[in-house]
C-alpha positions as a Python dict, from the first residue, in 0.01 Angstrom:
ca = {
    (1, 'X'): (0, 0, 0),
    (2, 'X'): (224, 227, -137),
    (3, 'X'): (161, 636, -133),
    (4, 'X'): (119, 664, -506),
    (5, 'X'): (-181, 451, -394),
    (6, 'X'): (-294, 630, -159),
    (7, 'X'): (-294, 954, -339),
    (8, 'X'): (-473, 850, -613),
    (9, 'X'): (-758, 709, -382),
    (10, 'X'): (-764, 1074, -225),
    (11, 'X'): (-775, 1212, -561),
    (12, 'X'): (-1088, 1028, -616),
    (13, 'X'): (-1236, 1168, -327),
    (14, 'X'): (-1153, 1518, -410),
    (15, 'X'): (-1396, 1821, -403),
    (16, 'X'): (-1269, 2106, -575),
    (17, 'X'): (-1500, 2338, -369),
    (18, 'X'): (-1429, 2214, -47),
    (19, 'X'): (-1026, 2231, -108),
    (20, 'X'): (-1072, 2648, -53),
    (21, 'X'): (-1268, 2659, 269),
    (22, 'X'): (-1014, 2344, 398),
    (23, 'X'): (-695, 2599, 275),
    (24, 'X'): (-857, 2871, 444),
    (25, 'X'): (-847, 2712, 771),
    (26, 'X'): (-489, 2606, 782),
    (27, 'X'): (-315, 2945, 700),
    (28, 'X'): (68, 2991, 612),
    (29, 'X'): (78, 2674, 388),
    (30, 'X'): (127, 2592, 9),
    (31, 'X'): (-175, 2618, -143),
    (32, 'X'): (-110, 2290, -380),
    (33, 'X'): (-35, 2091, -16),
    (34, 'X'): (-391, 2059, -58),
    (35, 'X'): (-602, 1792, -290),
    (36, 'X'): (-958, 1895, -97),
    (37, 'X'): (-1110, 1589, 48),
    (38, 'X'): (-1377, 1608, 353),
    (39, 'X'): (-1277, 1456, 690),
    (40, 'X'): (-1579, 1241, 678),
    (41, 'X'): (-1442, 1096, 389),
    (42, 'X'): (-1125, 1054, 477),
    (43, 'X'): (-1234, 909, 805),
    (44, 'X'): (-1439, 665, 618),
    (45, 'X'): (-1097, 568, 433),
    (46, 'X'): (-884, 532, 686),
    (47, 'X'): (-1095, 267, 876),
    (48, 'X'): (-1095, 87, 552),
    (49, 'X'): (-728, 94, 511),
    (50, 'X'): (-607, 63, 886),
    (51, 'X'): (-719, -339, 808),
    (52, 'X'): (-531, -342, 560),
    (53, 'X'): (-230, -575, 609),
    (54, 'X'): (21, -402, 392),
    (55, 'X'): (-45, -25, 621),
    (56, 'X'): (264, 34, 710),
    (57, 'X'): (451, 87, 373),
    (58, 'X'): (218, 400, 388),
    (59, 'X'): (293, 482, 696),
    (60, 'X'): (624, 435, 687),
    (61, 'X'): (637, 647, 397),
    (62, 'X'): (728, 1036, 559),
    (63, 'X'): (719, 1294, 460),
    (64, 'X'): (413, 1314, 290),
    (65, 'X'): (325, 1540, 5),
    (66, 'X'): (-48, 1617, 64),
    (67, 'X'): (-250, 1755, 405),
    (68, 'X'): (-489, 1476, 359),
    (69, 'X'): (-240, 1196, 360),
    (70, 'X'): (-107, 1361, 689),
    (71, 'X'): (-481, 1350, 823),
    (72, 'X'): (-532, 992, 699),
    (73, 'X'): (-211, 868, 903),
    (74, 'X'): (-324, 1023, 1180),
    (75, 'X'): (-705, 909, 1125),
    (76, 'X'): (-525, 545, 1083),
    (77, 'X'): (-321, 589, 1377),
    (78, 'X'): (-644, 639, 1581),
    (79, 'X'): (-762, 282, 1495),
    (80, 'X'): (-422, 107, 1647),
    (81, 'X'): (-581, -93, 1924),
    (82, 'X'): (-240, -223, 2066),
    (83, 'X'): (-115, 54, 2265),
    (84, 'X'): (316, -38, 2193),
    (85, 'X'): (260, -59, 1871),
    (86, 'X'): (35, 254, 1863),
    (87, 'X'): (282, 453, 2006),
    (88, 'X'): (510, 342, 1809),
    (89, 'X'): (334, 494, 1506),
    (90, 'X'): (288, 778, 1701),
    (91, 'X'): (624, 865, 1742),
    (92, 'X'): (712, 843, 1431),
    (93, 'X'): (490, 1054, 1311),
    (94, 'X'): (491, 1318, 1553),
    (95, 'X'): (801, 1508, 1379),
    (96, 'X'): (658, 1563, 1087),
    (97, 'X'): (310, 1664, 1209),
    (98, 'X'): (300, 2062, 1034),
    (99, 'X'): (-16, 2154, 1106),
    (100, 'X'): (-352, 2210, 1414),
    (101, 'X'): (-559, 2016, 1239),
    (102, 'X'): (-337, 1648, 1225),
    (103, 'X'): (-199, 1705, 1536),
    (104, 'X'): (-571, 1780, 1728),
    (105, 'X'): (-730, 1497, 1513),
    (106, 'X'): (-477, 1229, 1576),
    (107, 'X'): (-630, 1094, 1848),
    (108, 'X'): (-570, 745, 1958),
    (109, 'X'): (-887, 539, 2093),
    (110, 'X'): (-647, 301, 2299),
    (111, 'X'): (-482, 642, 2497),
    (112, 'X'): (-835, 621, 2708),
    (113, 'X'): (-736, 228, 2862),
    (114, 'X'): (-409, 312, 2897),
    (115, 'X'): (-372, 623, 3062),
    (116, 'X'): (-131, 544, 3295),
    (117, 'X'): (117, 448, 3019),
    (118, 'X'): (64, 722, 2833),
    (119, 'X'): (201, 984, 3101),
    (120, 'X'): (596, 917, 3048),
    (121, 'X'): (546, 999, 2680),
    (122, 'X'): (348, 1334, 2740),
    (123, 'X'): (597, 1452, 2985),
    (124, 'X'): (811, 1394, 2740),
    (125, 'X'): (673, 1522, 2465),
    (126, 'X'): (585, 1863, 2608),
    (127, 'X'): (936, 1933, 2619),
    (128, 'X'): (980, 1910, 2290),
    (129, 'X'): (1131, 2193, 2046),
    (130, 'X'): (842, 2063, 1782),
    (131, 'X'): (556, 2262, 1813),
    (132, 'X'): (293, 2093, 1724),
    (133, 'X'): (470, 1801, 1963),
    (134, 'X'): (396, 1984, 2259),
    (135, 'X'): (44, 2118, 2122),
    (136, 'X'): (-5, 1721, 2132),
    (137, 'X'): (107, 1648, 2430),
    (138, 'X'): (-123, 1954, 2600),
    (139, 'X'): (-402, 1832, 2391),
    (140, 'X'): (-357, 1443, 2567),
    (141, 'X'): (-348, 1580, 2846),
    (142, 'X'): (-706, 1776, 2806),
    (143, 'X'): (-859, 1486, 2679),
    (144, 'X'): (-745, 1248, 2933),
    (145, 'X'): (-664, 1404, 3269),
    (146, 'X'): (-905, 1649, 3348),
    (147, 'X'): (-1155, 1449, 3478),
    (148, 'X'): (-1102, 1193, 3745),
    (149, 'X'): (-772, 1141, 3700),
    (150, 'X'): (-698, 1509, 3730),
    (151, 'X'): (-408, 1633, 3920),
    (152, 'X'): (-264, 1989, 3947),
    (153, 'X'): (57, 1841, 3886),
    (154, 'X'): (-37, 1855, 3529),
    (155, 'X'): (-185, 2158, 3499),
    (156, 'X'): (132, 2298, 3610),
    (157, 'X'): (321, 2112, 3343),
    (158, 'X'): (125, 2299, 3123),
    (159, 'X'): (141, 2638, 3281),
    (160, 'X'): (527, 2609, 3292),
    (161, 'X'): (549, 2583, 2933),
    (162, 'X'): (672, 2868, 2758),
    (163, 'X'): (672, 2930, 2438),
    (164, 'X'): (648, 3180, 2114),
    (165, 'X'): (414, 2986, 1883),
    (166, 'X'): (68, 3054, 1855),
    (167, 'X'): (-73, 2730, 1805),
    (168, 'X'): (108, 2633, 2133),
    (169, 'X'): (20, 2894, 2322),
    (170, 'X'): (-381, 2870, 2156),
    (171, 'X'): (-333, 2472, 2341),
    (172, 'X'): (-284, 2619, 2669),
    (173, 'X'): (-543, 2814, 2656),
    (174, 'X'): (-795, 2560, 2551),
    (175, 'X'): (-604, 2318, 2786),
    (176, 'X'): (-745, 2592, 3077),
    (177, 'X'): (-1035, 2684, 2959),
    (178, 'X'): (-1141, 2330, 2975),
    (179, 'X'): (-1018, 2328, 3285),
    (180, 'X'): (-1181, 2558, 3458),
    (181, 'X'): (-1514, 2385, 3336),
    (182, 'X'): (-1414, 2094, 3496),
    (183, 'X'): (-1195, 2151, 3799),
    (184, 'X'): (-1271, 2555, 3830),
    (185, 'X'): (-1187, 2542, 4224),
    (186, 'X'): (-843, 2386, 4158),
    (187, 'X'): (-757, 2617, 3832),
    (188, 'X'): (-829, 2944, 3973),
    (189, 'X'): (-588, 3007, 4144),
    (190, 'X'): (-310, 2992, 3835),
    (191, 'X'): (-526, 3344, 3745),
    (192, 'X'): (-572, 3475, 4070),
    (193, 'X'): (-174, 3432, 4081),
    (194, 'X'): (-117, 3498, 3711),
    (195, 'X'): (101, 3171, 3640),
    (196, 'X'): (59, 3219, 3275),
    (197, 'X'): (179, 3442, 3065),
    (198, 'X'): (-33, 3772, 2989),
    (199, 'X'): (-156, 3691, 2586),
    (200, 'X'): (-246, 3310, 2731),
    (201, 'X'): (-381, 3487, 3054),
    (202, 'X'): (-605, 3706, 2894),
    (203, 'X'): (-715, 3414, 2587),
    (204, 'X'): (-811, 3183, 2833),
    (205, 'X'): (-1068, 3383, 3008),
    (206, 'X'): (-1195, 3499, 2661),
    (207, 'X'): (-1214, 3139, 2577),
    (208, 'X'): (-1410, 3020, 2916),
    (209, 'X'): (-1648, 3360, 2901),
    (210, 'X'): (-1773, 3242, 2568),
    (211, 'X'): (-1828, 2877, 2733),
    (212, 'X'): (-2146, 2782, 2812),
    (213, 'X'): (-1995, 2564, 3102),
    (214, 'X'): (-1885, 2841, 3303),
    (215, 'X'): (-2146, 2992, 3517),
    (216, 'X'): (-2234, 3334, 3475),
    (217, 'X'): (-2124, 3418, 3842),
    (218, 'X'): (-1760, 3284, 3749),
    (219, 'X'): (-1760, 3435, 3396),
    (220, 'X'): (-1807, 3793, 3605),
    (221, 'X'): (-1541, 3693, 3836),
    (222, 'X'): (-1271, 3563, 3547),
    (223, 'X'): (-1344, 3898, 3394),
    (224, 'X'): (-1179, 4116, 3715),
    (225, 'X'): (-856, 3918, 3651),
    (226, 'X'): (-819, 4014, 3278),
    (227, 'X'): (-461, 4169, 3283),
    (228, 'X'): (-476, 4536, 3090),
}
């Protein structure tokens, strides 16, 4: 299963009208990285494919030259149901992740049973120099730690993280707005203290006063603490 394959079954899939709204999205790239295929369909492919015996030539196959062979790796990924080898996978594809949208939507089902495995790699990983590395790595730990597992151990790993990329910084931010939706008493404090820096400060509580899981009596309250 070879990527000249693989491209041509994307290319079958293409919508020509669709490829401009998907470009918009995903600014600062070439626009002919692009062949225009809908998630759904590419979702739909990938769960096809991931039974597919021969996989791995594909995925061994980096760089890719198209977005939506990116997104199908990661989609493909996602189905792995053995967590060593999913990580394995992982790994290797984490350096050449390039863009918000593969990085957020590679998400691994078997990361929710093994949780506990999965925390040497994110500590890890949010050390990285890699952008969109760390933006995984804050992402995993949203999605998996915020709820009973939650700690504010982690939460601080997050707020120590410093950084000059947007779509890092944009992570943190979504990392504690979620946060305070879920654990608000234990996540106040890093803006009653100001642990984060003043742009991810000030987009967090943007982010949570436009979430309908904040109360209206906190929203008023995260609103004193916006740093001028």
């Amino acid at each position: 299963m070879t990527s000249n394959i693989i491209q041509d079954r994307l290319f079958e899939l293409r919508d020509a009208k669709y490829n401009d709204f998907n470009k918009s999205l995903i600014p600062g790239i070439e626009d002919d990285y692009f062949i225009g295929v809908r998630t759904p369909d590419i979702k739909k492919l990938a769960k096809e494919l991931a039974k597919e015996k021969d996989i791995d030539a594909f995925l061994n196959e980096l760089p890719h030259r198209y977005f939506e062979e990116n997104q199908l790796h990661g989609f493909i990924i996602s189905e792995e149901k053995d967590f060593s080898l999913c990580m394995e996978k992982v790994e290797r594809f984490l350096p050449y992740i390039n863009n918000w949208a593969t990085c957020d939507q590679t998400s691994p089902k078997v990361f929710k049973k093994h949780k506990k495995e999965l925390l040497p790699y994110i500590t890890e990983w949010i050390k990285s120099e890699h952008t969109y590395t760390v933006r995984f790595a804050i992402g995993n730990l949203m999605r998996h730690f915020l709820d009973e597992e939650f700690e504010t151990k982690y939460a601080d790993m997050v707020a120590e993280v410093r950084s000059e990329e947007y779509y890092i910084n944009m992570m943190i931010a979504w990392y504690f707005a979620t946060a305070l939706a879920k654990q608000y008493e234990s996540i106040i404090p890093y803006f009653t203290e100001k642990r984060l820096d003043t742009w991810t400060h000030n987009k967090t509580i943007q982010k949570a006063c436009e979430s309908f899981r904040i109360t209206p009596e906190q929203k008023e309250f995260l609103k004193t603490l916006k740093i001028k």
